[in-house]
N, C-alpha and C positions, 0 to 999 in steps of 0.2 A: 406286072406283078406288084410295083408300086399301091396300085390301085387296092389292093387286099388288103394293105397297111392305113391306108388313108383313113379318113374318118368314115367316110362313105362305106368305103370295103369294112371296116369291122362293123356296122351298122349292119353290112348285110348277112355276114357273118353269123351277129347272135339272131338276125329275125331266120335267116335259115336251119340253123343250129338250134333253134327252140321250135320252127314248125316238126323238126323230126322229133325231135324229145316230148313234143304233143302228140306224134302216132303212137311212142313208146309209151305214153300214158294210157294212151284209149286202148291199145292191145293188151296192157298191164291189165287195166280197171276189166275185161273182157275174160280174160284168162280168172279174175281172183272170182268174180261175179259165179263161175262155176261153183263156187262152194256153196251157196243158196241150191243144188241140184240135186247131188249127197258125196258124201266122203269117198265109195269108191271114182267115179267122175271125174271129179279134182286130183286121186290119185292116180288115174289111169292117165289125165291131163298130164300132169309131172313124169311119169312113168316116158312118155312118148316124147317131152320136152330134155329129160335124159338120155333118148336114144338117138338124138339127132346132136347131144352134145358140144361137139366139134362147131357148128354151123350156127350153136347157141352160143359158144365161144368167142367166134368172128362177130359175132351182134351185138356181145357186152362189150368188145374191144374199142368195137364203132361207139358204141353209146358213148362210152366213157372219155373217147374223145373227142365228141359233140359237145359233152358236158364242161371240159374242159377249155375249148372252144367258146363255148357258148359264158361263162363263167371269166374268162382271162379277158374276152373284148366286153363285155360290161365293164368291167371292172377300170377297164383302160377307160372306158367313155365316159363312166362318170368321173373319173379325175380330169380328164380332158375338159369337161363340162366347167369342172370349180376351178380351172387354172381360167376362164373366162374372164375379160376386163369386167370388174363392178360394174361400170355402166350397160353392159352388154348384160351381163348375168342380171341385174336389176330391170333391162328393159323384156327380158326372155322369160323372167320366173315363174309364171302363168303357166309358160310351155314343160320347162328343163325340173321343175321344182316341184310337184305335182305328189298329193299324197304318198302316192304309192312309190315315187323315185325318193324321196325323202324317207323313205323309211325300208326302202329295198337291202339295207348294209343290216339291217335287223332283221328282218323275216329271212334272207338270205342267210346269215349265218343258224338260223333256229332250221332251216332246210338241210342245209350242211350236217347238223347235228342228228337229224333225222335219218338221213342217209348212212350217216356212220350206226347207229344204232341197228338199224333197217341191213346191213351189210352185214356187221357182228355179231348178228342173233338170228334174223331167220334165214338170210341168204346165206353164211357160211355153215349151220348147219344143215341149209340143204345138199349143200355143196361138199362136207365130208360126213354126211350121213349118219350125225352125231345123232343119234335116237335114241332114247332112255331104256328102251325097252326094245326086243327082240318084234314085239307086235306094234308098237307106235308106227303109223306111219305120216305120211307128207301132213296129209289133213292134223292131224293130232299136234304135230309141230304148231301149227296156228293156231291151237285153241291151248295150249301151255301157257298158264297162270303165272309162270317166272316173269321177272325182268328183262324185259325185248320182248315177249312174245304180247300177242292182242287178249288172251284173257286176263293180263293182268292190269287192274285198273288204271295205276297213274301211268303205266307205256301208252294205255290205248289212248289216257287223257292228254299226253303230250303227244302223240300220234295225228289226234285231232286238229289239235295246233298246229302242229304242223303241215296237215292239210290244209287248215286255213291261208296259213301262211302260202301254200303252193297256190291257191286260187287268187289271191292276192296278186302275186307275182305273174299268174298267167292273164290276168285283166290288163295287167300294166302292158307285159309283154308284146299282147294280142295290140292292143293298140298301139307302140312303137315300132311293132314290126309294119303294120298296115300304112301307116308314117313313111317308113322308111319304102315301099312298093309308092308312095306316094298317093295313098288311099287316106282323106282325110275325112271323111262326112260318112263314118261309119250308121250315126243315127238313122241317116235319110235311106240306108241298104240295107230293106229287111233280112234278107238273104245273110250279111256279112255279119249285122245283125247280132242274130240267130245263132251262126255258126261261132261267135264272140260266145256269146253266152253256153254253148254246148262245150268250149276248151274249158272258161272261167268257172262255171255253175255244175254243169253234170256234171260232169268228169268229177271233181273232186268231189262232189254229194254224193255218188257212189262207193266212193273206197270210204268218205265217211259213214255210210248206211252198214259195210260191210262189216268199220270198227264195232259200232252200236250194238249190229246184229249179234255177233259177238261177245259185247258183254253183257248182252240182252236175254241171252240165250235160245235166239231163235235159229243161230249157225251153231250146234253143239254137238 
């Protein structure tokens, strides 16, 4: 049990606990991608994602303790990292120091704030079925011009940000988790590659394409 504590064990911790928070991405990005279909589609999507409830339940409980998981031994590792002797942190900075770990306490908390947003406005109204109107439904939730919702400019513009910030995060990630499996010559594997740039690039180019579309008006 030791071994989960250690530095090794929470290393593998958050690379485990974020390769499943990248399945919950790519099912998310999958499920929203419906609304490019048309509005019944997306509500019938929800509609069956309601009846199974219970089992949607058990999925968010998991996630959120991945998340929290994933999020408490970061957090431990990079303090672990800066309690490092000078000399050591000075001969290692190349590695431990790296744009993206140097600025992960930033994009991190602009993530956080996304998620609270992203909870408080569309997720909780889907969850007590706050609809304005008798005829609104799931789809129309998403196109609502208030404050939280994607037709209103500056949510969709911090939205974006915050996508940034998540691809950001999942480049870094992708490569410390591959680290931590002991995969270090990602370049030379087209394959791992590939697969790198479909967590870091698609993934989030999608849910941004989604916002766009949005206040683009090509999702209305």
């Amino acid at each position: 049990m030791n071994i989960l504590f250690s530095s090794i064990g929470k290393k593998l911790q958050v690379a485990i606990s974020g390769i499943f928070l990248i399945i919950f991405l790519f099912f998310h990005l999958a499920n929203n991608m419906v609304l490019f279909s048309s509005s019944d589609n997306f509500n019938n999507m929800v509609h069956f994602l309601e009846s199974i409830k219970p089992l949607v339940r058990i999925m968010e409980f998991g996630l959120l303790l991945l998340l929290v998981m994933h999020t408490v031994n970061a957090i431990k590792l990079t303090i672990e990292n800066k309690k490092l002797s000078p000399s050591y942190a000075a001969k290692t900075s190349n590695e431990l120091s790296s744009i993206n770990s140097r600025t992960m306490a930033v994009s991190g908390s602009i993530i956080l704030l996304f998620l609270i947003i992203h909870l408080l406005y569309i997720w909780w109204t889907y969850q007590t079925h706050s609809f304005i109107s008798n005829t609104e439904t799931y789809y129309d939730v998403i196109l609502r011009d208030n404050i939280g919702y994607l037709n209103h400019f500056p949510t969709a513009a911090f939205y974006i940000i915050a996508i940034l910030c998540i691809a950001f995060h999942l480049k870094h990630g992708f490569q410390s988790a591959l680290k931590t499996f002991g995969v270090t010559a990602v370049e030379k594997n087209k394959l791992l590659y590939f697969l790198g740039f479909i967590i870091w690039g698609i993934i989030p180019l999608g849910f941004i394409i989604i916002v766009v579309s949005i206040q683009s008006g090509i999702i209305k």
